[in-house]
Backbone as CSV, one residue per row, in Angstrom:
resi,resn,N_x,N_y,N_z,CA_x,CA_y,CA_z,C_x,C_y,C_z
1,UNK,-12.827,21.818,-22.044,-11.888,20.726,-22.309,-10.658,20.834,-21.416
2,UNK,-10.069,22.033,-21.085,-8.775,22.389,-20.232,-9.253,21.830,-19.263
3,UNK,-10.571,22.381,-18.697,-10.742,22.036,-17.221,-11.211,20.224,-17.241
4,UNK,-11.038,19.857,-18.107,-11.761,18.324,-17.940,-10.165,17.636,-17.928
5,UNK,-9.455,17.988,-18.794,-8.125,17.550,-18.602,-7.695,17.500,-17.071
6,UNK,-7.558,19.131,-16.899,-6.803,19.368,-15.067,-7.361,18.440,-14.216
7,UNK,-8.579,18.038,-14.690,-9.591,17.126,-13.439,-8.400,15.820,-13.671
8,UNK,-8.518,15.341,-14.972,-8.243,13.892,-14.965,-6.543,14.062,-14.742
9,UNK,-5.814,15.377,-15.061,-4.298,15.035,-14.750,-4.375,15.162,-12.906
10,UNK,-5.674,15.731,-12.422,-5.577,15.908,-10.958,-5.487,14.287,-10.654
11,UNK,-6.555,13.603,-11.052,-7.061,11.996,-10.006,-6.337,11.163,-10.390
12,UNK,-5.162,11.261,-11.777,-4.265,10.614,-11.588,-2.647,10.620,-11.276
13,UNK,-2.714,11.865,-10.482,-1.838,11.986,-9.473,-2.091,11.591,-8.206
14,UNK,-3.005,11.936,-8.211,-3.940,10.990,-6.518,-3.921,9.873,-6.467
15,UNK,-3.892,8.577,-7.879,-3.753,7.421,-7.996,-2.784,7.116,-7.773
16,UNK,-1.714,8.003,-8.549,-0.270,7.451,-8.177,0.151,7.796,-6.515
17,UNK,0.031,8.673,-5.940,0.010,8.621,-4.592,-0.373,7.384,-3.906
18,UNK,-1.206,6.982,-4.123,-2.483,6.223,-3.016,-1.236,4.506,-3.453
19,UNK,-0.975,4.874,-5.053,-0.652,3.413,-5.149,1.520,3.557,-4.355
20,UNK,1.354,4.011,-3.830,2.993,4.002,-3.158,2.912,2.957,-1.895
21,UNK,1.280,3.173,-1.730,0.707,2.135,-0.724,1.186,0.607,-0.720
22,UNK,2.059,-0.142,-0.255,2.370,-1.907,-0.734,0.283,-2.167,-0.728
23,UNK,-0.172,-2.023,0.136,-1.703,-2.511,0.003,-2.577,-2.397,-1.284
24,UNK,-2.806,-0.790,-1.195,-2.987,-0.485,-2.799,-2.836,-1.000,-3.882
25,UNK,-1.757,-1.163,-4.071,-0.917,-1.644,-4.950,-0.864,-3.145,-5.279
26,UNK,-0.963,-3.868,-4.543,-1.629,-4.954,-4.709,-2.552,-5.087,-5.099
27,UNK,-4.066,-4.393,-4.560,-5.214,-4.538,-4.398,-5.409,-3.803,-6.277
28,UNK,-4.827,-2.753,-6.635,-4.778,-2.446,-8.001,-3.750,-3.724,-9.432
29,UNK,-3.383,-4.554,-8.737,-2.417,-5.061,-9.632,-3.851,-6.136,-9.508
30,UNK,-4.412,-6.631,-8.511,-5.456,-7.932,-9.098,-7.003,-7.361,-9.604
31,UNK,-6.788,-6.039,-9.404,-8.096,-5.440,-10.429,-7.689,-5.356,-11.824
32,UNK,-6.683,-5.023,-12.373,-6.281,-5.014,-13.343,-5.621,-6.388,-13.941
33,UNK,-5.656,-7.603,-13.254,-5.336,-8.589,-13.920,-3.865,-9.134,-14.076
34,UNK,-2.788,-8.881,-13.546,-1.466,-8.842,-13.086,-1.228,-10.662,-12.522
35,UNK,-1.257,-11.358,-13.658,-1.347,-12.584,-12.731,0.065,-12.971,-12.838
36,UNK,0.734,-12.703,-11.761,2.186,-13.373,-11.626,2.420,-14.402,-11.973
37,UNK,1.053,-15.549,-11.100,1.600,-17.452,-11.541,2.074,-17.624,-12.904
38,UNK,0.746,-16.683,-13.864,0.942,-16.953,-14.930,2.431,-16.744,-15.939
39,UNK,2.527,-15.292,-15.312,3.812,-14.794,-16.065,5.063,-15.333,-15.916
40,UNK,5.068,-16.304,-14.484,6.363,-17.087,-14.227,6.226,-18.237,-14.840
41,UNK,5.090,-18.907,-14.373,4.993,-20.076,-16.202,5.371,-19.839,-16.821
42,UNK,4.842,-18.991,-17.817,4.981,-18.329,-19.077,6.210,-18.313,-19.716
43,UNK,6.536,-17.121,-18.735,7.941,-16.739,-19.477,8.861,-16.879,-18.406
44,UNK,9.090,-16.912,-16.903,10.438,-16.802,-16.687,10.851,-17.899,-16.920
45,UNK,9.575,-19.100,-16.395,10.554,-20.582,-16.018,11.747,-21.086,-15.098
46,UNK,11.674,-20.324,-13.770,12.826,-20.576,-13.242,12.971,-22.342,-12.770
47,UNK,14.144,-22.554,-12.374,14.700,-23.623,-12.465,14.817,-23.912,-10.368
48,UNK,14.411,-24.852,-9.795,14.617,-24.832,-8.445,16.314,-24.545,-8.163
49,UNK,16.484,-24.165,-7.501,17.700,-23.541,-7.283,18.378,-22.431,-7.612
50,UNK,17.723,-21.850,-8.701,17.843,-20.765,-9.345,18.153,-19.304,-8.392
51,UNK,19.500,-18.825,-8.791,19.228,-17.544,-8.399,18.904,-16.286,-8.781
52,UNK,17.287,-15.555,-8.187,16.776,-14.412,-8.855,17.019,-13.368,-8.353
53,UNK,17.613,-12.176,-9.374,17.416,-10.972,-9.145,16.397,-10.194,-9.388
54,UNK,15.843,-9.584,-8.549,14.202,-9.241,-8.707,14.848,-7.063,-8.703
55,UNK,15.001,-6.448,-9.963,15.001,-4.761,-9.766,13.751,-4.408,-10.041
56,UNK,13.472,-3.518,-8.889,12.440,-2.794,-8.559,10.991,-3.519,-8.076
57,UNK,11.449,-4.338,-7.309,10.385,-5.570,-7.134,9.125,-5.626,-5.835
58,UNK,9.157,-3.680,-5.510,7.759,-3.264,-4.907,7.716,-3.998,-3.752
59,UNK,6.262,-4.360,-3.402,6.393,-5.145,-2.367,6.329,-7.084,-2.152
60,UNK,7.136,-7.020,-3.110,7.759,-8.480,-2.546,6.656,-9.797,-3.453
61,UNK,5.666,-9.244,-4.289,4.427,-10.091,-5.033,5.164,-11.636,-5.666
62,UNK,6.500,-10.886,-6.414,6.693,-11.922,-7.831,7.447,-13.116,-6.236
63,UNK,7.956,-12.778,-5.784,8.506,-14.088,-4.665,7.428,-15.129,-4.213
64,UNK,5.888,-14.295,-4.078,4.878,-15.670,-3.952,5.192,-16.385,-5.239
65,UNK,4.966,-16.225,-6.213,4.757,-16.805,-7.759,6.276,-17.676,-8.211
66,UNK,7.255,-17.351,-7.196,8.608,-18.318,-7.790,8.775,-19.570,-6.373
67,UNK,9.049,-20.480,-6.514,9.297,-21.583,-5.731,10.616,-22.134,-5.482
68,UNK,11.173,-22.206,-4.692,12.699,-23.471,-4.448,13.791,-22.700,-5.160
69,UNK,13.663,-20.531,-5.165,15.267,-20.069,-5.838,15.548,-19.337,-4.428
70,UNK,16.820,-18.835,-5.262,17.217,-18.064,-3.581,17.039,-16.734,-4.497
71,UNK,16.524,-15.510,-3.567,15.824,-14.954,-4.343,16.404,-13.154,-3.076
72,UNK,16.972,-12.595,-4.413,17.064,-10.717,-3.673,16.404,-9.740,-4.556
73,UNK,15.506,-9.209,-3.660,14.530,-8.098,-4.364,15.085,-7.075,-3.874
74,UNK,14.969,-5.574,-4.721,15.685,-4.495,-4.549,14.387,-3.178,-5.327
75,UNK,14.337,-2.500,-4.145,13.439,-1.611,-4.941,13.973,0.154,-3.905
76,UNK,13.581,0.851,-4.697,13.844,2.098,-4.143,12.743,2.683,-3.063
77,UNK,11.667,2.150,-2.650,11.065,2.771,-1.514,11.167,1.554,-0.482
78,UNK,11.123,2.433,0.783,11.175,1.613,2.057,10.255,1.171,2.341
79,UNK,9.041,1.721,2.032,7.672,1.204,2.526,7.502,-0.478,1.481
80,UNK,7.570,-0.322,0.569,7.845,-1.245,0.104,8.288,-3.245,0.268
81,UNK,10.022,-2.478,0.454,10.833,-3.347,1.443,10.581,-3.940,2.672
82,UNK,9.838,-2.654,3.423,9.430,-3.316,4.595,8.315,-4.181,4.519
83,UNK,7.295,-3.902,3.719,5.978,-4.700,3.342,7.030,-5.818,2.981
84,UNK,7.733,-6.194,2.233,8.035,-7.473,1.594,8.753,-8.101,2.819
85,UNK,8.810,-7.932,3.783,10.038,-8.554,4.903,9.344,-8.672,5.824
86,UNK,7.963,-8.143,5.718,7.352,-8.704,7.027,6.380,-9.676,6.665
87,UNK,6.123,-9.554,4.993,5.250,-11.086,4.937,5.971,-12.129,4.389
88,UNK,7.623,-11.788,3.663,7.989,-13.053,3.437,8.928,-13.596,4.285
89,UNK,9.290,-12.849,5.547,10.413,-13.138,6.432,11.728,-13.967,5.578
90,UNK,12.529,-14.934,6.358,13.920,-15.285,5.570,13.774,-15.948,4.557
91,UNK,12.410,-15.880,3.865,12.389,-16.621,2.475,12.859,-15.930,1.138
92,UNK,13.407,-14.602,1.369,13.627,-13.735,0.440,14.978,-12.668,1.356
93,UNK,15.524,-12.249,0.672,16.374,-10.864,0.892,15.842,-9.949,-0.133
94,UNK,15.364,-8.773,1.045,14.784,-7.680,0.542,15.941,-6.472,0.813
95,UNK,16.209,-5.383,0.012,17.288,-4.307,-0.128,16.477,-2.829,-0.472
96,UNK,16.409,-2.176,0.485,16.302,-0.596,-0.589,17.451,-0.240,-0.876
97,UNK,17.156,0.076,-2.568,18.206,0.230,-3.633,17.694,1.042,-4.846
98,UNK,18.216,2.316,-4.963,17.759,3.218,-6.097,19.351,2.165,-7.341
99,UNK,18.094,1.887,-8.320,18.745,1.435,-9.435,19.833,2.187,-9.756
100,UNK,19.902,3.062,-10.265,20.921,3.978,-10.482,22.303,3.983,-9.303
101,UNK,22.224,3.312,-8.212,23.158,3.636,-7.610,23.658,1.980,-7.130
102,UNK,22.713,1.012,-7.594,22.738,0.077,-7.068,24.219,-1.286,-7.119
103,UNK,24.458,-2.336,-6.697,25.927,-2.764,-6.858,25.290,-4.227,-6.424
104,UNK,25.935,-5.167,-7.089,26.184,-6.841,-6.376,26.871,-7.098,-5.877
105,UNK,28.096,-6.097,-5.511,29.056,-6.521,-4.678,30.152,-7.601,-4.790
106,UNK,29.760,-8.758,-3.943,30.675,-9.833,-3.965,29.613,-11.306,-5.046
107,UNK,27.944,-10.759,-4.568,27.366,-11.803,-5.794,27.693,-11.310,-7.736
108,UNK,28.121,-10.394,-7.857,28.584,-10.402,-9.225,28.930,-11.584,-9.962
109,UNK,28.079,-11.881,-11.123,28.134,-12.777,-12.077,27.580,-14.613,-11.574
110,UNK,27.208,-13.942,-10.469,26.445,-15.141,-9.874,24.698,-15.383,-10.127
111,UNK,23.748,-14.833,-10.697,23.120,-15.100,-10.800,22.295,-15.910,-12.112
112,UNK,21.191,-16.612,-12.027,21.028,-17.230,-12.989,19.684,-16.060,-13.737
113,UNK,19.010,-15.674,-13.456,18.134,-14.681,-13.739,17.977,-13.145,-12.816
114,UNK,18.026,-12.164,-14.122,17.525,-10.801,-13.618,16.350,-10.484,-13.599
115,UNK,15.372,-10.401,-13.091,13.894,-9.369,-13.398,13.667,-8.002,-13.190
116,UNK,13.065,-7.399,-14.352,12.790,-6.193,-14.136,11.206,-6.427,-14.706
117,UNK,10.837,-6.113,-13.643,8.428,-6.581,-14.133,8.125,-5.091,-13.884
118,UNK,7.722,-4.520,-15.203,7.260,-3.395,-14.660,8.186,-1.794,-14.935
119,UNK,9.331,-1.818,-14.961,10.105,-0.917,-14.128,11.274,-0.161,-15.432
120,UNK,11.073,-0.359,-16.202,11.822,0.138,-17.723,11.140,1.596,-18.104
121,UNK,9.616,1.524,-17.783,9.120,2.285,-18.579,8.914,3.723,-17.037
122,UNK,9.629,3.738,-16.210,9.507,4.300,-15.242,10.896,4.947,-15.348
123,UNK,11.934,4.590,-16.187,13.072,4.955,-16.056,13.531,5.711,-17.899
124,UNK,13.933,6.899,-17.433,14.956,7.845,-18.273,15.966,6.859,-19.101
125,UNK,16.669,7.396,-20.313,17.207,5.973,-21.148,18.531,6.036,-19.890
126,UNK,18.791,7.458,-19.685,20.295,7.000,-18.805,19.959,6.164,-17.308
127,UNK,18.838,6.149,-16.824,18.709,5.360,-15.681,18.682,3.853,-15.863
128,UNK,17.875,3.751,-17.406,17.367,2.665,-17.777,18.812,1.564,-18.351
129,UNK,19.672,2.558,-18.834,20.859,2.006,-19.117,21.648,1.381,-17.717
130,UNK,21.681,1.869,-16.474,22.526,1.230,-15.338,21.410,-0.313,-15.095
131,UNK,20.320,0.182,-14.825,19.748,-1.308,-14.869,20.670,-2.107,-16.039
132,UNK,20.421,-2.082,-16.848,20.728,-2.940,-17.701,22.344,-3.345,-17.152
133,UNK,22.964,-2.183,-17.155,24.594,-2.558,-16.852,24.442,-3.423,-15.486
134,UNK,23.486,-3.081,-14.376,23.763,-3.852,-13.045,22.804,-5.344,-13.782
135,UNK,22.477,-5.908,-14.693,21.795,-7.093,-14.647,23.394,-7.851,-15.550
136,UNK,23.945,-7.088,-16.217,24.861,-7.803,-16.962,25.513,-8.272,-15.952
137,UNK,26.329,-7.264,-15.189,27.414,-8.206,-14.176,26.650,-8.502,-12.950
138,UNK,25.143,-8.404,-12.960,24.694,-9.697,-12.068,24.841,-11.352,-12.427
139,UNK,24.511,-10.964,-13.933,24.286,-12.980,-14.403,25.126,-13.571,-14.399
140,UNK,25.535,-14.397,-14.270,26.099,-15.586,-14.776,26.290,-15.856,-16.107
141,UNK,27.523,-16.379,-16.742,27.549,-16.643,-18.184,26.229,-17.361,-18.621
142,UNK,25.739,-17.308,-19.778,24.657,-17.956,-20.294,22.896,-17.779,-19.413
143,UNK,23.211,-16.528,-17.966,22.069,-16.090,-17.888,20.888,-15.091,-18.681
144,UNK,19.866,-14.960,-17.542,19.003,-14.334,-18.674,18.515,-12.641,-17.545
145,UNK,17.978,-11.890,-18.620,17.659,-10.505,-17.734,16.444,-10.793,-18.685
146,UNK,15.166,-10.529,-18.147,13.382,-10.704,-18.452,12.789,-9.474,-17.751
147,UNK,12.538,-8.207,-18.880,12.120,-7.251,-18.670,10.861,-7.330,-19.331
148,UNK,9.231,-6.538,-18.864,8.365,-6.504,-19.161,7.829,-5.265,-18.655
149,UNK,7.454,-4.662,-19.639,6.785,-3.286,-19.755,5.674,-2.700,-20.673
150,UNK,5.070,-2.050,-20.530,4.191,-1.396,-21.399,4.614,-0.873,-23.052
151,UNK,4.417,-1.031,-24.101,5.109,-0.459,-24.765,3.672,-0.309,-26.409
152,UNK,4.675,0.950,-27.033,3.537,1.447,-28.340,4.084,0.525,-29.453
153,UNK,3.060,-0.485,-29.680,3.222,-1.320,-30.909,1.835,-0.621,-32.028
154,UNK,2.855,-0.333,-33.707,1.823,-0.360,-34.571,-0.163,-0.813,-34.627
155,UNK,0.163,-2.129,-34.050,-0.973,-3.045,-34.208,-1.659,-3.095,-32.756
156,UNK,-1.424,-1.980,-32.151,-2.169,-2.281,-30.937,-3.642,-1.126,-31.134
157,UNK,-4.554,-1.039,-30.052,-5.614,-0.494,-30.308,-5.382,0.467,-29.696
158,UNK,-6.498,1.763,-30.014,-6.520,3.476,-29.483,-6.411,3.166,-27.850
159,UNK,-8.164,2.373,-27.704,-7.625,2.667,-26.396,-6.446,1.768,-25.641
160,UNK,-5.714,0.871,-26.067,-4.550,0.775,-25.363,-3.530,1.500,-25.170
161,UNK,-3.501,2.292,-26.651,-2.844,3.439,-26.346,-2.919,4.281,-25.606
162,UNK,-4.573,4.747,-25.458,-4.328,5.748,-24.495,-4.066,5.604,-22.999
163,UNK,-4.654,3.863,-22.926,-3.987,3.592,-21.219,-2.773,3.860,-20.744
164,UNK,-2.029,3.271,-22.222,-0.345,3.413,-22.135,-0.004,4.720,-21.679
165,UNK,-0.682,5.845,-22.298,-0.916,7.027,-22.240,-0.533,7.935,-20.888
166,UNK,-1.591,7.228,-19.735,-2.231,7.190,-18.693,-1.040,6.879,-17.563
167,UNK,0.065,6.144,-18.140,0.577,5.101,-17.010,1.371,5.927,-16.101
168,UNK,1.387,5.150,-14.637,2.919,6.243,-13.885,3.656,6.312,-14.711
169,UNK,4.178,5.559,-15.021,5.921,5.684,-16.278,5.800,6.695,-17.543
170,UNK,6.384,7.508,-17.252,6.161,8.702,-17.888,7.380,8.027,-19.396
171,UNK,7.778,7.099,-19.320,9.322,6.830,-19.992,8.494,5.619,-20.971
172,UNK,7.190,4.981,-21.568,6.692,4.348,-22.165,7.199,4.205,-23.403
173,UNK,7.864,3.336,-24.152,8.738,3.417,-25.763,8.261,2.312,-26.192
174,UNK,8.548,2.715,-27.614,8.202,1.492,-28.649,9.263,0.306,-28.391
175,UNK,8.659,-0.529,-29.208,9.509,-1.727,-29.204,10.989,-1.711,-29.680
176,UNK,11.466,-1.064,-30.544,12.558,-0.626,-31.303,13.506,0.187,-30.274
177,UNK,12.691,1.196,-29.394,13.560,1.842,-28.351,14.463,1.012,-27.378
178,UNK,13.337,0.297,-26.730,13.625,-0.680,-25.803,14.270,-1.492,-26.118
179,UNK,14.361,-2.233,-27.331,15.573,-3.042,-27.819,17.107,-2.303,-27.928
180,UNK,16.918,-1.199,-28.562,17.959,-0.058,-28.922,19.013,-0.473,-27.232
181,UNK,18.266,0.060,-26.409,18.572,0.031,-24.808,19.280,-1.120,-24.272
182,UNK,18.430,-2.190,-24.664,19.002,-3.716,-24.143,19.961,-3.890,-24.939
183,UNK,20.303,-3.662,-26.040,21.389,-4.122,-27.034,22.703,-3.435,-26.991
184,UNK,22.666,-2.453,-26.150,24.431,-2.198,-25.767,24.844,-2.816,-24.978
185,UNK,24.085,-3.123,-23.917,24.383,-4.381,-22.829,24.692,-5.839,-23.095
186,UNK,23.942,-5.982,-24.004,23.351,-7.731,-24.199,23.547,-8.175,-26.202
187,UNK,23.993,-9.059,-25.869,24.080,-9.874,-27.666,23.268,-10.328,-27.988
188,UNK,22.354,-11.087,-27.445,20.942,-11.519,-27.517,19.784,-10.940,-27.284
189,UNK,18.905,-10.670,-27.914,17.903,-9.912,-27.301,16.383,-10.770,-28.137
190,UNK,15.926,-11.211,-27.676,14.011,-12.043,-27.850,13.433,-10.989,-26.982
191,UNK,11.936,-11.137,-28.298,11.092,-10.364,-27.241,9.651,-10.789,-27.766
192,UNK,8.549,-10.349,-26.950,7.880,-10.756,-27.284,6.571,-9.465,-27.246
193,UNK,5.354,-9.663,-27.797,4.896,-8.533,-27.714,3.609,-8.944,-27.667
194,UNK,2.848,-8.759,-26.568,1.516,-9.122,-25.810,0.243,-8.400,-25.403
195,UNK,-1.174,-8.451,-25.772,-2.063,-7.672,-25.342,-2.964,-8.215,-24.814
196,UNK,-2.548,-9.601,-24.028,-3.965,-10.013,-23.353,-3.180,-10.490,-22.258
197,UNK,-2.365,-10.033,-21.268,-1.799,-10.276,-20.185,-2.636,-9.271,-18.602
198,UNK,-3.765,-8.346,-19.624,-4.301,-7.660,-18.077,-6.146,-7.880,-18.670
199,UNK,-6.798,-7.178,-17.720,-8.083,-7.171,-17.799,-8.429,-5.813,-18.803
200,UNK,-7.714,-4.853,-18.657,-7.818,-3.662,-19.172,-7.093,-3.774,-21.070
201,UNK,-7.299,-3.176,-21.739,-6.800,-2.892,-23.539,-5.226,-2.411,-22.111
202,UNK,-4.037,-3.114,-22.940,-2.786,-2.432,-22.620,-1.876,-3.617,-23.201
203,UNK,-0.789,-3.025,-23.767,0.187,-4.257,-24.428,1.848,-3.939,-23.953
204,UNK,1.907,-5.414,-23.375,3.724,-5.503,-23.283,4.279,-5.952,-23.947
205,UNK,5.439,-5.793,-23.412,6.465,-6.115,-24.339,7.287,-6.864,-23.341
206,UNK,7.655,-8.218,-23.750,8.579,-9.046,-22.919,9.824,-9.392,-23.527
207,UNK,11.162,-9.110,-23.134,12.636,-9.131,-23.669,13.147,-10.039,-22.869
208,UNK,13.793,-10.865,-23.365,14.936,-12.014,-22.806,16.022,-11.240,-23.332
209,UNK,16.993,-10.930,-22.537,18.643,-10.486,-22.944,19.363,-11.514,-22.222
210,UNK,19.983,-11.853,-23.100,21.362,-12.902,-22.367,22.331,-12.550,-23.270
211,UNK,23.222,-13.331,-22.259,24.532,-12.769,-22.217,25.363,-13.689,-22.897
């Protein structure tokens, strides 16, 4: 049993390697069912003109799936960034930016939406807390911050759990945590809680915080 473990904690360190790849990483987000169009229907709804803040936004995916905003993605690897700037050229501003250190500068309180897809459950509560602080004095009065992550709900099934289990994000929390988090930042907090958004058993959790 030890040695069947070491195997499987070995190949999914090799996964997470391989997926640092922008290619990979793609090519794993549409095996697993990751449909952006849908999720911007869904839930962001942006508005043409809209301005999006995209934290931790990889290589550049959710910018196909939004139309007519002005739009800055910020993620902490370069390989990344650069993937997103050479296929979306000036249709996007792309930034490497470790969350934790990150700033809006002179756009402070200018935006109409924050996104974080993905990227909560990858982060420590104190890392996870500056996100939150850099989406507050990103928005705009009456904006919104739309975080979506993996998370352990009562009513979900074993094996989703154990995918959850499985995931890079070593930082995976219940629903109650993750609210806990958004709610020193934010007065509002909706959320929603989902298990048929991939191909694989796995359930998110989607939070609207506004301000």
């Amino acid at each position: 049993m030890t040695g069947n473990r070491s195997l499987a904690q070995s190949a999914l360190a090799g996964a997470s390697a391989v997926l640092r790849l922008p290619i990979a990483y793609r090519l794993f987000r549409r095996l697993v069912g990751g449909d952006l169009d849908r999720y911007v229907s869904e839930f962001v709804k942006p508005r043409p003109g809209d301005k999006v803040l995209d934290i931790g936004c990889g290589p550049g995916d959710m910018l196909g799936a939004l139309h007519g905003v002005d739009y800055l993605g910020l993620d902490i690897s370069p390989e990344y960034i650069e993937a997103a700037q050479r296929r979306f050229g000036a249709a996007g501003r792309f930034l490497v930016a470790d969350v934790g250190a990150a700033t809006v500068g002179e756009e402070r309180g200018q935006f109409d939406i924050v996104l974080a897809t993905g990227v909560l459950h990858h982060l420590d509560d104190e890392r996870a807390a500056r996100l939150f602080e850099l989406a507050r004095l990103a928005l705009k009065p009456g904006g919104r911050l739309i975080t979506y992550d993996g998370c352990y709900v009562p009513e979900q099934s074993r094996m989703a759990r154990w995918v959850l289990s499985q995931d890079r994000g070593k930082f995976v929390r219940n629903r109650d945590e993750y609210v806990r988090l958004a709610s020193a930042y934010f007065p509002t907090i909706r959320h929603h809680v989902r298990h048929d958004l991939l191909h694989i058993p796995y359930t998110h959790l989607i939070m609207y915080c506004e301000n």
